[in-house]
Biopython code that builds the backbone (N, CA, C, O; Angstrom):
import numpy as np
from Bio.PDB.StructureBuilder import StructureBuilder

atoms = [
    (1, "UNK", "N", (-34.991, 99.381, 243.633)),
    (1, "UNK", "CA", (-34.974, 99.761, 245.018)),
    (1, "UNK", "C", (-35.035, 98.491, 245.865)),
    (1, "UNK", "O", (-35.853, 97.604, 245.623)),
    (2, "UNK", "N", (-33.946, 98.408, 247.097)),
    (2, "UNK", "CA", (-34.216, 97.243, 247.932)),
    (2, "UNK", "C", (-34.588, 97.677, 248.691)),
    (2, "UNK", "O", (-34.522, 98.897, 248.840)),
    (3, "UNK", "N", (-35.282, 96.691, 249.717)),
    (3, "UNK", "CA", (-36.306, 96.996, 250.599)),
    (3, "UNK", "C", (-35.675, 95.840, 251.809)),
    (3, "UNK", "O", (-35.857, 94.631, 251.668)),
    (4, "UNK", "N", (-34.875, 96.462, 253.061)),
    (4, "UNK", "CA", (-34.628, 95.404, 253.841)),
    (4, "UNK", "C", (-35.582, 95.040, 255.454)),
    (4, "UNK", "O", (-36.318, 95.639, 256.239)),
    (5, "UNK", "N", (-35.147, 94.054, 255.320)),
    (5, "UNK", "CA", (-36.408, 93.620, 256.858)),
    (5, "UNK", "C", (-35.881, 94.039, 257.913)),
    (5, "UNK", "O", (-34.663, 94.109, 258.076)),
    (6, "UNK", "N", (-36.717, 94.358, 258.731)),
    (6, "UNK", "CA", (-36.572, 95.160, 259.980)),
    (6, "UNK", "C", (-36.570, 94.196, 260.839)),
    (6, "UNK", "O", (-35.915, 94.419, 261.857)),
    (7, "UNK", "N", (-37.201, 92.985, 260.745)),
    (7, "UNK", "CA", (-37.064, 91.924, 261.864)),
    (7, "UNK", "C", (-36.030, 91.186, 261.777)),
    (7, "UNK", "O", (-35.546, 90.936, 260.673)),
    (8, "UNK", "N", (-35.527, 90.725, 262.868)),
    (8, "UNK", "CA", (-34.155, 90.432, 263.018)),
    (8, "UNK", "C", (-33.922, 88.843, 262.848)),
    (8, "UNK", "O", (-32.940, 88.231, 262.428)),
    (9, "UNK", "N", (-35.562, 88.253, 263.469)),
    (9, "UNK", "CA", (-36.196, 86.742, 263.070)),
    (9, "UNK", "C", (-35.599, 86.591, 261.626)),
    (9, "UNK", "O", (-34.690, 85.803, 261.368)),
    (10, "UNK", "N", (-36.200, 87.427, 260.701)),
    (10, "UNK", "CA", (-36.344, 86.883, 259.532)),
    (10, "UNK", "C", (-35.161, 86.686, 258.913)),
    (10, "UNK", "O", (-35.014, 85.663, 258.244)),
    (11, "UNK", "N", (-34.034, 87.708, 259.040)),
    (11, "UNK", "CA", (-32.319, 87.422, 258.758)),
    (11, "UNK", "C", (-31.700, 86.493, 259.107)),
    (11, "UNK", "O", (-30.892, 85.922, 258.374)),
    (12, "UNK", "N", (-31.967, 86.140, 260.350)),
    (12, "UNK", "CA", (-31.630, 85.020, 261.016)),
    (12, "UNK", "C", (-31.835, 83.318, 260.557)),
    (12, "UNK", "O", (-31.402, 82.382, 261.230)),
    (13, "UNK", "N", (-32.457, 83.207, 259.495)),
    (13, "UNK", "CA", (-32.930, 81.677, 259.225)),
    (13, "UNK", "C", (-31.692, 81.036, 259.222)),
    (13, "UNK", "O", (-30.568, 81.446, 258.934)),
    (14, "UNK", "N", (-32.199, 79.719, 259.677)),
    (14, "UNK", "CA", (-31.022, 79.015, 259.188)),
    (14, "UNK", "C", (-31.723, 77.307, 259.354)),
    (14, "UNK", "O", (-32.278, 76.738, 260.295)),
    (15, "UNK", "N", (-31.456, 76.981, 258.283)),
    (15, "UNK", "CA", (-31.877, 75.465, 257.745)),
    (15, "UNK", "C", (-30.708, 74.335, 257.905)),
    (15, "UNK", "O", (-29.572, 74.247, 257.439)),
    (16, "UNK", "N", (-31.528, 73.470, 258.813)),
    (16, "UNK", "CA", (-30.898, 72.322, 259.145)),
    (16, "UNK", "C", (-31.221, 71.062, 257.661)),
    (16, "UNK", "O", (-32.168, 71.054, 256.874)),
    (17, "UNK", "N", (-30.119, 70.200, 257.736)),
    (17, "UNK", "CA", (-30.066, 68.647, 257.125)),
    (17, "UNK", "C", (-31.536, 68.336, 257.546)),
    (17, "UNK", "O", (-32.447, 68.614, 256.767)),
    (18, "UNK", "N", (-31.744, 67.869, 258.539)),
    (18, "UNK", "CA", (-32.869, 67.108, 259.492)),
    (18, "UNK", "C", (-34.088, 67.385, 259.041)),
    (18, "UNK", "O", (-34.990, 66.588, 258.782)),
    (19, "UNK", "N", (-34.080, 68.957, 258.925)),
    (19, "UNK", "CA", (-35.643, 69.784, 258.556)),
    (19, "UNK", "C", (-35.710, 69.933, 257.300)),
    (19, "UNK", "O", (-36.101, 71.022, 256.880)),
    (20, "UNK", "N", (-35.337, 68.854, 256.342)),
    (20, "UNK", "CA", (-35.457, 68.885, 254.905)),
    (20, "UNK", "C", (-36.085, 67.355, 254.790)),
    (20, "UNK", "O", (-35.493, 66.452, 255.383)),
    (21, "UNK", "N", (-37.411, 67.029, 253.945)),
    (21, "UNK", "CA", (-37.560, 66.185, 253.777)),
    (21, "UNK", "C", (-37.572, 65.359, 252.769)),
    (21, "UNK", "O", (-38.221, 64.313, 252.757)),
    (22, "UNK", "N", (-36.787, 65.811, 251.763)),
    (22, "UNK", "CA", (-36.113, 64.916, 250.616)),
    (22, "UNK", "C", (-34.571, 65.002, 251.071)),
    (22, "UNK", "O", (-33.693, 65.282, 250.255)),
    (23, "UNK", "N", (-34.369, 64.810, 252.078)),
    (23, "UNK", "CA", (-32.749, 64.706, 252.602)),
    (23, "UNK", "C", (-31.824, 63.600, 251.209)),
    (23, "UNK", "O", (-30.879, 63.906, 250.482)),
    (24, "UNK", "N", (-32.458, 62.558, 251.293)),
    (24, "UNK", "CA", (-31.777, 61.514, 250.903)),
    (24, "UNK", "C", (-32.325, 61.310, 249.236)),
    (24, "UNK", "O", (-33.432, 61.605, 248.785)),
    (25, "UNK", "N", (-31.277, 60.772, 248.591)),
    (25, "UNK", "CA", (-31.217, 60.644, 247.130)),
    (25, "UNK", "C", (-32.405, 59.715, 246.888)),
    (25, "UNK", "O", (-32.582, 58.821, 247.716)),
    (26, "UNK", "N", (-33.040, 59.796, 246.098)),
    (26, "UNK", "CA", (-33.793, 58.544, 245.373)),
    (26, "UNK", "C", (-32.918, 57.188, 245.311)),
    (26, "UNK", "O", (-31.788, 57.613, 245.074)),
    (27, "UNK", "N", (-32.867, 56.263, 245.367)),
    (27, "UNK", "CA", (-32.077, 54.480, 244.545)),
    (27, "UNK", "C", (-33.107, 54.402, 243.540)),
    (27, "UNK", "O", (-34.291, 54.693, 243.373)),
    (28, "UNK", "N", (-31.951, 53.786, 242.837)),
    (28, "UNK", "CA", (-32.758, 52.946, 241.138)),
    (28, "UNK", "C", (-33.227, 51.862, 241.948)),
    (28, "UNK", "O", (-32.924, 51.546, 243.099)),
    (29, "UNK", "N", (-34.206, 51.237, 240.940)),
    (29, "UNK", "CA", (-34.822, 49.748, 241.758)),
    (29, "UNK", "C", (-33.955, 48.742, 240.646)),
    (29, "UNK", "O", (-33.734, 48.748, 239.435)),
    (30, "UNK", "N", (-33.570, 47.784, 241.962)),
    (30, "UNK", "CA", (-32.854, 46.554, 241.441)),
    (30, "UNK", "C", (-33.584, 45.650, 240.093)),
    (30, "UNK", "O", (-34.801, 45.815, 240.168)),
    (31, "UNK", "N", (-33.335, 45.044, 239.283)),
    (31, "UNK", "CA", (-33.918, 44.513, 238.571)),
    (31, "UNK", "C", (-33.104, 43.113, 238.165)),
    (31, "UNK", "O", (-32.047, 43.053, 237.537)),
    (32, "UNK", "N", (-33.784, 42.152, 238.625)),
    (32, "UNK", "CA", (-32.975, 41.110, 238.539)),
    (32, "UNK", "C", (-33.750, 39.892, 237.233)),
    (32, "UNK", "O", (-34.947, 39.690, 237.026)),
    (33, "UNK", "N", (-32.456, 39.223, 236.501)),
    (33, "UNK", "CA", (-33.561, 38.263, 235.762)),
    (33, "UNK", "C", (-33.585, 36.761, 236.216)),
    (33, "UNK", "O", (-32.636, 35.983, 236.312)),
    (34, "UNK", "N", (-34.614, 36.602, 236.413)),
    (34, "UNK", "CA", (-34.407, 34.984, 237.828)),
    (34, "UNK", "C", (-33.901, 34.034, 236.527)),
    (34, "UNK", "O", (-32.805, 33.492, 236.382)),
    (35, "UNK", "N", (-35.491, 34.011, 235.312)),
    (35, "UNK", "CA", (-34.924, 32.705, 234.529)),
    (35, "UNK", "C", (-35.275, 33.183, 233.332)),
    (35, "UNK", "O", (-36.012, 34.167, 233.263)),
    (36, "UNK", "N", (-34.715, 32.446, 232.019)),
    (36, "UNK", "CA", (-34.879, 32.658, 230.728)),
    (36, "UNK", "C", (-34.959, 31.076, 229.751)),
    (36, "UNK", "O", (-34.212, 30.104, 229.643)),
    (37, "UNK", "N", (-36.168, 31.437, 229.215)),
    (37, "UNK", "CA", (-36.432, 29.250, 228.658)),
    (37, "UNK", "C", (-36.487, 30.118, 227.156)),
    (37, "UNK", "O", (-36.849, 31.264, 226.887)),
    (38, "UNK", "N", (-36.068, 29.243, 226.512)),
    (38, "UNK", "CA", (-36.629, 28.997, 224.806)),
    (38, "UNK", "C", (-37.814, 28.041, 224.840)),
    (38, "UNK", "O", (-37.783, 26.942, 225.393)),
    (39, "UNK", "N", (-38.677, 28.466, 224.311)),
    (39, "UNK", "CA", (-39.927, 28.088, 223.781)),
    (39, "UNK", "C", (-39.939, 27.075, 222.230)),
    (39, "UNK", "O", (-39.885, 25.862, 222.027)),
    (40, "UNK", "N", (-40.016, 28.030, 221.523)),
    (40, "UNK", "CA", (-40.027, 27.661, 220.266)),
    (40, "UNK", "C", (-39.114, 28.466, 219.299)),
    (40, "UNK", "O", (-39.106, 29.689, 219.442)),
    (41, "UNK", "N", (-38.331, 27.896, 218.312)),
    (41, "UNK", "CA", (-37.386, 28.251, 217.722)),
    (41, "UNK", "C", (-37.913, 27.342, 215.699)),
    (41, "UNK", "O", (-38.082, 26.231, 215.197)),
    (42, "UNK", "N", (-37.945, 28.853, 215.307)),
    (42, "UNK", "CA", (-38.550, 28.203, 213.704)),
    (42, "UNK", "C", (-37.820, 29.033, 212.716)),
    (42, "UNK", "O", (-37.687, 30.255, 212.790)),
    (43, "UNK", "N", (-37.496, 28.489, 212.062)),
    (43, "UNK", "CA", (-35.994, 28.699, 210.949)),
    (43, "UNK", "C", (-37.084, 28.591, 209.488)),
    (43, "UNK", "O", (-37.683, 27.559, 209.186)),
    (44, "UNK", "N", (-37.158, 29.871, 208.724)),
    (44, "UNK", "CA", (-37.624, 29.012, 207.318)),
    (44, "UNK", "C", (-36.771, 30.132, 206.731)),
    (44, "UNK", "O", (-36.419, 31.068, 207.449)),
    (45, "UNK", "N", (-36.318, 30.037, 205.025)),
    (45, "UNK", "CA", (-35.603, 30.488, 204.427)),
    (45, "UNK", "C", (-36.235, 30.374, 202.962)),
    (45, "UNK", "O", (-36.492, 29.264, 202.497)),
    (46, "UNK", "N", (-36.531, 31.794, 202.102)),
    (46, "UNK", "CA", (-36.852, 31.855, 200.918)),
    (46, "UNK", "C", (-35.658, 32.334, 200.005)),
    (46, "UNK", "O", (-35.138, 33.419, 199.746)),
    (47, "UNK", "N", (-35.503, 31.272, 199.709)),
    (47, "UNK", "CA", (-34.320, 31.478, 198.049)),
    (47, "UNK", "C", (-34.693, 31.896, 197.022)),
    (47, "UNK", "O", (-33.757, 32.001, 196.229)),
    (48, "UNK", "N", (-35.764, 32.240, 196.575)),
    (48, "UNK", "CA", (-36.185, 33.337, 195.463)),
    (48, "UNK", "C", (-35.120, 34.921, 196.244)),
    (48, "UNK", "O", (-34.090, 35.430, 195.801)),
    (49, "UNK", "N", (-35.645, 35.156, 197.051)),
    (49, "UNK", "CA", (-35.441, 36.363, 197.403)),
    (49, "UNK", "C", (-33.873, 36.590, 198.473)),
    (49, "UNK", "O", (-33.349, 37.680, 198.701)),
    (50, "UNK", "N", (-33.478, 35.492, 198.889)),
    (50, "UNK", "CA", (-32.230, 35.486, 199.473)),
    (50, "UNK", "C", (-32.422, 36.151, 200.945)),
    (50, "UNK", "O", (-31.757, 37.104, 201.353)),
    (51, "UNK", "N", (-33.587, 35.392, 201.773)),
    (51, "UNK", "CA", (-33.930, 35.886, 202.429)),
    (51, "UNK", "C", (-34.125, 34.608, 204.056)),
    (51, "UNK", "O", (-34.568, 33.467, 203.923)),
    (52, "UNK", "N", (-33.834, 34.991, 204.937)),
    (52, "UNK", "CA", (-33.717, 33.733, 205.893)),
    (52, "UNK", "C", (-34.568, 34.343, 207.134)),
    (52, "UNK", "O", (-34.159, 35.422, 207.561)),
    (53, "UNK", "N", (-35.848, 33.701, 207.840)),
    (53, "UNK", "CA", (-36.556, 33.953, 208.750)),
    (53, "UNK", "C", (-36.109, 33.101, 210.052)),
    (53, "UNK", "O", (-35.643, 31.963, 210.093)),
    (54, "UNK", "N", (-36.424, 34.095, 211.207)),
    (54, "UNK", "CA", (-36.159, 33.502, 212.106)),
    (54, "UNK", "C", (-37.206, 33.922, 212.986)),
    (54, "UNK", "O", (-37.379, 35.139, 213.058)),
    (55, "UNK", "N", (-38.339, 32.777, 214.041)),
    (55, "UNK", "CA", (-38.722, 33.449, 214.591)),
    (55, "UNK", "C", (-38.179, 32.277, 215.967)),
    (55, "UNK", "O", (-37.875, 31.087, 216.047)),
    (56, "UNK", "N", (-38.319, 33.745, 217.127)),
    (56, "UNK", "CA", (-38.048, 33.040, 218.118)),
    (56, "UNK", "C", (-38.884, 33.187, 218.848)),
    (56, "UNK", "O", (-39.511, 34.214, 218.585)),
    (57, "UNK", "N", (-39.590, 32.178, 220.463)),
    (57, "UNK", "CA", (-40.255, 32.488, 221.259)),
    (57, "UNK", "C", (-39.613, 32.552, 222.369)),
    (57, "UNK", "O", (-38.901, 31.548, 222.330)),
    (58, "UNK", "N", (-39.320, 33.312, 223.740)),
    (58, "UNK", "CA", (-38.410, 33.235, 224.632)),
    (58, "UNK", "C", (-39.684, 33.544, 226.315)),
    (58, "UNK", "O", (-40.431, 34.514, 226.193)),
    (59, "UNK", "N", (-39.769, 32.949, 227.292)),
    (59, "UNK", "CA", (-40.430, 33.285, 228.371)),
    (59, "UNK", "C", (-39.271, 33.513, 229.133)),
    (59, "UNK", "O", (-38.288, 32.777, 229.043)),
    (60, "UNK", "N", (-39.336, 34.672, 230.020)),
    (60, "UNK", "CA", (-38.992, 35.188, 230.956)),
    (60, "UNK", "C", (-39.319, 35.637, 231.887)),
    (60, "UNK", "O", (-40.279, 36.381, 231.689)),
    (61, "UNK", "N", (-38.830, 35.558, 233.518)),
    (61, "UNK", "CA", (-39.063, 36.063, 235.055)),
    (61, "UNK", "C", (-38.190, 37.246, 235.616)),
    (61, "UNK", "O", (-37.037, 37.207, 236.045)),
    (62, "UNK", "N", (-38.835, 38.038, 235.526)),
    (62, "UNK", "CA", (-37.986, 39.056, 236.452)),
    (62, "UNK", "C", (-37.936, 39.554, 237.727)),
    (62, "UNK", "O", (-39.062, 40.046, 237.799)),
    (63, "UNK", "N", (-37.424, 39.764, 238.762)),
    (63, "UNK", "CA", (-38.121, 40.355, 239.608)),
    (63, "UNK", "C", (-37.266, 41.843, 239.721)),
    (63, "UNK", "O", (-36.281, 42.224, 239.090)),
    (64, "UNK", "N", (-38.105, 42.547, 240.844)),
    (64, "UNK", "CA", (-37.778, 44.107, 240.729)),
    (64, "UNK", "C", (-38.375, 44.820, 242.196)),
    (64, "UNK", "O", (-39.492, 45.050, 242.659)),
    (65, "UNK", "N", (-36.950, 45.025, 242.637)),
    (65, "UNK", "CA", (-37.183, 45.266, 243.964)),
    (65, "UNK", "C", (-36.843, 47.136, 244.038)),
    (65, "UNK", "O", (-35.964, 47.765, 243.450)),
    (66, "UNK", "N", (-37.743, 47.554, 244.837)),
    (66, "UNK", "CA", (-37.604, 48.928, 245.373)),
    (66, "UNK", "C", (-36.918, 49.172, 246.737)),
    (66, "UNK", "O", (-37.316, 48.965, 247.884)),
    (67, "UNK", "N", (-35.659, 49.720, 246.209)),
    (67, "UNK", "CA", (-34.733, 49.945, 247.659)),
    (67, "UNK", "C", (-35.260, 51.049, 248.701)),
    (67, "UNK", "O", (-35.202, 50.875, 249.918)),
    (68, "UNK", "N", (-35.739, 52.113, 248.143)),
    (68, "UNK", "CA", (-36.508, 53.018, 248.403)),
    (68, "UNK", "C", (-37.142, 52.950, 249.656)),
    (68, "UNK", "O", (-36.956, 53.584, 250.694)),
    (69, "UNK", "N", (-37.969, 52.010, 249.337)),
    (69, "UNK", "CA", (-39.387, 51.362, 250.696)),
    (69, "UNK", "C", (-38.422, 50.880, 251.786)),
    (69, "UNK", "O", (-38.861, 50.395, 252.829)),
]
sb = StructureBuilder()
sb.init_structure("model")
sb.init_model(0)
sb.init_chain("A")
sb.init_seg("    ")
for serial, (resi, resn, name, xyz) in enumerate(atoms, 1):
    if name == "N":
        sb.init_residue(resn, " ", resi, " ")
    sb.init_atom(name, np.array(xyz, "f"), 0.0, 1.0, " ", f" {name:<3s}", serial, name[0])
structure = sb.get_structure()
């Protein structure tokens, strides 16, 4: 069973752009990489097992901006 409104207000709505307040999409935040250094770089290799190590050390800067704000 439907049941319709008698007030004429209530049929009547009508929603504006403006009167919504997630109008606008979210942005991804930028992510930028300023710099990248090698540190330390160490190579050893076991020939019993046929096996080659590598370790690396790497420092890095990023920055990361919110378009949003």
């Amino acid at each position: 069973m439907e049941v319709e409104s008698s007030n004429p207000a209530e049929n009547s709505r009508s929603y504006n752009v403006a009167d919504c307040k997630y109008a606008r999409r979210p942005k991804r935040p930028i992510i930028k990489l300023d710099s990248m250094t090698l540190q330390d770089l160490a190579v050893s290799a076991d020939m019993a097992r046929h096996k080659v190590f590598l370790n690396i050390t790497m420092n890095g800067s990023l920055s990361i901006k919110n378009p949003n704000r």
